[in-house]
N, C-alpha and C positions, 0 to 999 in steps of 0.2 A: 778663549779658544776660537779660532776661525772658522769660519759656517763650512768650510770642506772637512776640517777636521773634524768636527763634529759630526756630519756624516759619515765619516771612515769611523769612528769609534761604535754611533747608532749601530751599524750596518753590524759591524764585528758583536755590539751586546744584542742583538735579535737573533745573530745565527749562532751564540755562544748559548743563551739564555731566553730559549723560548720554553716556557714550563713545559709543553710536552714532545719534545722532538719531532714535529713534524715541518717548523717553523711557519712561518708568517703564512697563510691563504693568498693566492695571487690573484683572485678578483673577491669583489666585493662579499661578504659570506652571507648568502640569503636567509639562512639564521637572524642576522644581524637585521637584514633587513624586515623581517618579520615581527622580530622584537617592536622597531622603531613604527611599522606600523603600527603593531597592537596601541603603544603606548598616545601614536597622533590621535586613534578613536575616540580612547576614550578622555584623552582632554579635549578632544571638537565639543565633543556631548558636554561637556562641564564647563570650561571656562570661557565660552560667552555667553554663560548663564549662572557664573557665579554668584553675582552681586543679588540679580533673583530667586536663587536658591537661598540665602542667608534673609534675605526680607521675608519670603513666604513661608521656609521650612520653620527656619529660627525665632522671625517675628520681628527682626531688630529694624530700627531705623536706617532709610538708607546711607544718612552721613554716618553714621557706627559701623556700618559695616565698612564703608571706605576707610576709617578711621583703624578698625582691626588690621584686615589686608596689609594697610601700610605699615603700622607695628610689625605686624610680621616679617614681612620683608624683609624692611630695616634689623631687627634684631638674628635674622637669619645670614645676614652680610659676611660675617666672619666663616663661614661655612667653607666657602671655596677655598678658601686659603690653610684651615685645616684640613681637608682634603687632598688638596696638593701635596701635603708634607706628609701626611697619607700612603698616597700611593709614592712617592719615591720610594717608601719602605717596605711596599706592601705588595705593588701593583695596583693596576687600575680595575682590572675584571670584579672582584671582590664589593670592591665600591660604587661600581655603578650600579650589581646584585643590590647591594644592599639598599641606594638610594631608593632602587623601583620599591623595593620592599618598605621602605619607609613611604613613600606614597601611598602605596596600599592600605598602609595603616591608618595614613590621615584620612585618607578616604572614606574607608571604613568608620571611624570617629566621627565625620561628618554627619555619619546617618542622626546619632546623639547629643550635639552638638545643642543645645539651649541657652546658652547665654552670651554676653562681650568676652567674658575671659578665657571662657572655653572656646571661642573662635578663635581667638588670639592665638591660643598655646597647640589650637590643631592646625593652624595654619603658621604657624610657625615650623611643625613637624614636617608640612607639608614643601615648605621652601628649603629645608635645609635639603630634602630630598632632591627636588630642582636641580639647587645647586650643586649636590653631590654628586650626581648623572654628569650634570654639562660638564661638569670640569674632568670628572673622571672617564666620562665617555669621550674625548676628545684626545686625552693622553691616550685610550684604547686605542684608536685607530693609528694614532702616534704610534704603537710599538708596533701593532700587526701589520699597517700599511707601510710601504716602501716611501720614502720622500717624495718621491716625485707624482708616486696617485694619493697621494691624504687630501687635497683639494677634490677628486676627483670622487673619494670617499664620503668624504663630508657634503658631495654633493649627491650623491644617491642617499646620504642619510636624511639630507633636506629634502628632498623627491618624496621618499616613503612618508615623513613626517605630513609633510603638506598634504599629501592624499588621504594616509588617514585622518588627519583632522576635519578634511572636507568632508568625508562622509558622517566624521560622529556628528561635523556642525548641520547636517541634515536629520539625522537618526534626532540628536539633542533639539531640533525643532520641530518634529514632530509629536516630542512630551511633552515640552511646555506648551504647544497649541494644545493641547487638553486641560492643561492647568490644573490638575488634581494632585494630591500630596503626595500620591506614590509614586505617581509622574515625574517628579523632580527629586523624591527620594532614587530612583532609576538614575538620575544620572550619575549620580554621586556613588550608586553602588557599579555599576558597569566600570566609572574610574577605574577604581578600586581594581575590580579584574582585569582592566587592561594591564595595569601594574605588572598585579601576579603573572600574568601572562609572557609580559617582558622579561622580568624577573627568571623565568622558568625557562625561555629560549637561551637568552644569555647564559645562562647555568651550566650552559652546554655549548658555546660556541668555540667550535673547530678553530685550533691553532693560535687562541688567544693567551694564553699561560697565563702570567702572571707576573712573570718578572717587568720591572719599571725601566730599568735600565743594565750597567755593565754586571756582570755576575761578579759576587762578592768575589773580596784578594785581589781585583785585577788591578793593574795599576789606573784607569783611569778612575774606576768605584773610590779609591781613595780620595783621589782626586777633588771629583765634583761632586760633595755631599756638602755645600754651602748652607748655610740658615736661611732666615727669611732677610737679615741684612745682610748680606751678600746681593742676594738677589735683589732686592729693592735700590741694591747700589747699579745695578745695568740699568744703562741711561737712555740703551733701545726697547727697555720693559716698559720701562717709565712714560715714554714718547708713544707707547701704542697702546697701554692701558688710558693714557688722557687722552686719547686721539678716539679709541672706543666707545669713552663715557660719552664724546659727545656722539660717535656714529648712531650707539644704541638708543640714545633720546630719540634721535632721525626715523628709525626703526621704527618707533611706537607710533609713530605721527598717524599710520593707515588703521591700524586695531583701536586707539587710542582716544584720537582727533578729528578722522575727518568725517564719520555722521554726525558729531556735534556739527561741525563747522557746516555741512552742506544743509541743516535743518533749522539750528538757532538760529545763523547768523544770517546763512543767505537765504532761507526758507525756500529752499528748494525738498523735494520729495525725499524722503527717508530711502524708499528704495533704490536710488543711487547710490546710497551708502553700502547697503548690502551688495548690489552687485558688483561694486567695485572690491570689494572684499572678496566676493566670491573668483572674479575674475583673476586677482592676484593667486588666491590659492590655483586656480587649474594652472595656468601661466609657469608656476614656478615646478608644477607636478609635469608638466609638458616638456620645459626646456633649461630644468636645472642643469642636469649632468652634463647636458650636449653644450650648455653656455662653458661650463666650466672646466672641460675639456678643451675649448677652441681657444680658453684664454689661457692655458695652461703656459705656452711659450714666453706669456711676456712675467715681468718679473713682480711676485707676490705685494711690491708696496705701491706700484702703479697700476693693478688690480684694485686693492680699495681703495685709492686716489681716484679712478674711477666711478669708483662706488659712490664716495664723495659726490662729485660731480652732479652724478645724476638724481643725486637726491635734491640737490641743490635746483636742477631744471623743474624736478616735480614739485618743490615748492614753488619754487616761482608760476609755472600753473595754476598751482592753487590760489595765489597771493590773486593775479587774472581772473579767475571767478569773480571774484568779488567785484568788476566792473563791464563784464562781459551782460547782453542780454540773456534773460532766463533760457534761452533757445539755443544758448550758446556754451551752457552749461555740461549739458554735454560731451562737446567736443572737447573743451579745458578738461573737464574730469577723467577724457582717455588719456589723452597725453600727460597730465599728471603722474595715473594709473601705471602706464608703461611704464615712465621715468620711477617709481616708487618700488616698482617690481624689480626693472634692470639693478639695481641699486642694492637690492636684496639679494638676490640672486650673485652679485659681483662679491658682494659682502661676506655673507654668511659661512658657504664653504672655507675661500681662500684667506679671511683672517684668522681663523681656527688654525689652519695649516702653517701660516706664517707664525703664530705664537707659539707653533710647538717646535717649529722649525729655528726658530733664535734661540730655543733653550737647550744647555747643554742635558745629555742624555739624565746623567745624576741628579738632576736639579729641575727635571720636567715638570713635574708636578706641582712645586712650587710656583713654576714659571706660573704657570696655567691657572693657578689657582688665583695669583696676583691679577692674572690680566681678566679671568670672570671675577674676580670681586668687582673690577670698573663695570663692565656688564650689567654683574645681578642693581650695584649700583644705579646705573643707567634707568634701568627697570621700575628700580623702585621711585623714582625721583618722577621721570615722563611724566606720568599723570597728573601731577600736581603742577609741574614747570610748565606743559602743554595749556593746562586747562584755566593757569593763572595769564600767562601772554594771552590768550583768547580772551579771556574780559578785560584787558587792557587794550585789546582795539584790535581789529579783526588783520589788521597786519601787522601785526607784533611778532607771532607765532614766526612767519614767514622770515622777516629781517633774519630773528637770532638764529635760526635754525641754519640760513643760507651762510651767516657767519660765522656758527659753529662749523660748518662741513667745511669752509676757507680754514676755519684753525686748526681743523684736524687733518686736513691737506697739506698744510704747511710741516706740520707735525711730524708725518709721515716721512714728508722728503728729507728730512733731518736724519730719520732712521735708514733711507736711503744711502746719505751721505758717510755715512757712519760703519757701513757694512759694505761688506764682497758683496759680488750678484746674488741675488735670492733665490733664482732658478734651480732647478735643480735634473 
């Protein structure tokens, strides 16, 4: 089906089949965005303190605890993709309810948590959650938003996120600067409510129904109810979930990579590290929406070609460190910073928008679910690919990384040539 027709069928299954007749919300619903706060607090407060949380509450070794996490993960992978075929049936509202509520739960479990197995199996609970949200929260704004704001959506969802995470990662360091058990049992329980809290906004957000796509009997519902080979046979799924796997490695490089890199390698101050972190979150809570709005005219696959791009300058930055005077460290690490931010910010909203956007209305969830399994992928892999190039010589990191954003550039324009304009 052709990316117009596709939108004339969308357009007719959202005014046909919005569960409560009031249809789609025309700006962004501050419900939604309340939710997506609550839920940045309270992983600010926990997850740049998980690995501390598991050593001090738990007691486990640090490589064990690295060793569960990624278990997790990995065994969580298949998640997004039964969710997808999920909400084709189901809709999307239902299962991102559910995903926060599954958070809540691992969180809660957390509190109990004593041993490898039992990390394993609650973080396990925990990621399917994750992934249950992203994939299902992205088909949401797929049905309630109009084609032409889902980028612009997904960029006030990124705004909200990033602020509240800036604040728990304040609120979450001022516990662990106490360093007491109940200190860190705090963050893991505050998660947990932010959860519920998400959980309990959504429950109730105005004009999001339920329906996934065309209301049952119509002739296109017949139509595009494909499996998961059908879908796995589009050959523009395929070009932008491996184009992803590498963007999201890129992605990780600033949370991930770079206070190793600015403290082992080049022995410069740690606090570098944090403020460059810090400054990315305000950056992106400042100038998400208004970036993604300005770029809105040009067309969704020269957006993260883009993105590409600038990741690729703030590697290269980075790679400059490592021959610049300590005096000059500085400077490289802004220009880095920018380029690692622009890049995010070009990223994050408008390839959400473009995956939901190449999927026929029947088969969204599918869609989405294939292209976060590359993702949650991506995710889980970073850590290990990042931190292994780094002990293989302090420019290793840099090469593959600037060669991955060339292979997924390249990628991209293939998906380009393959389709109508992406605009909309």
């Amino acid at each position: 089906m052709s990316v117009e027709a596709n939108m004339s069928v969308e357009a007719k299954g959202r005014s046909a089949g919005s569960g409560r007749g009031a249809g789609p919300p025309a700006v962004f619903p501050a419900r939604l965005g309340a939710a997506v706060l609550a839920d940045g607090i309270g992983t600010g407060m926990f997850m740049p303190f998980s690995v501390l949380y598991f050593v001090h509450v738990v007691g486990l070794p640090l490589s064990d605890v690295g060793g569960c996490l990624t278990a997790a993960s990995l065994l969580a992978l298949p998640a997004s993709m039964l969710t997808g075929s999920l909400v084709d049936r189901r809709g999307s509202l239902p299962f991102v309810v559910g995903g926060d509520l599954l958070g809540a739960a691992a969180f809660i479990a957390y509190l109990w948590v004593g041993s490898a197995w039992e990390l394993v199996l609650v973080a396990f609970v925990a990621a399917l959650g994750q992934a249950t949200v992203r994939t299902a929260g992205t088909a949401l704004i797929a049905t309630m938003a109009e084609p032409g704001q889902r980028a612009v959506w997904l960029a006030r969802q990124s705004a909200a996120r990033n602020a509240g995470y800036g604040v728990g990662v304040l609120a979450g360091t001022s516990l662990v600067v106490l360093g007491s058990h109940t200190a860190y049992l705090l963050l893991a329980g505050v998660n947990a409510a932010s959860y519920l809290a998400a959980a309990a906004l959504l429950g109730r957000l105005p004009g999001a129904g339920t329906s996934a796509g065309p209301p049952p009997g119509t002739p296109s519902a017949a139509q595009e109810e494909p499996g998961y080979g059908s879908v796995l046979r589009d050959r523009r799924l395929r070009l932008l979930s491996l184009a992803g796997l590498g963007l999201v490695v890129c992605m990780n490089v600033l949370p991930v990579l770079l206070t190793t890199y600015l403290t082992a390698v080049l022995g410069h101050w740690v606090f570098l590290g944090g403020v460059a972190i810090a400054g990315n979150t305000v950056i992106v809570v400042a100038a998400q929406a208004a970036l993604t709005r300005r770029v809105q005219r040009f067309p969704e696959v020269r957006v993260v070609q883009a993105a590409a791009a600038a990741w690729s300058l703030g590697f290269l930055c980075l790679w400059i460190l490592s021959v610049v005077p300590w005096w000059g460290a500085a400077f490289g690490l802004l220009g880095a910073v920018a380029s690692l931010t622009l890049a995010e910010m070009l990223y994050g909203p408008t390839v959400g928008a473009l995956a939901a956007q190449l999927a026929p209305v029947g088969a969204r969830g599918r869609h989405l679910g294939v292209f976060y399994l590359s993702w949650s992928l991506g995710s889980a892999i970073a850590p290990a690919v990042l931190t292994w190039l780094l002990s293989e010589g302090r420019q290793w990191p840099w090469i593959v990384l600037i060669a991955a954003c060339a292979a997924s550039a390249t990628a991209l324009g293939r998906i380009q040539e393959r389709t109508a304009p992406l605009t909309t």
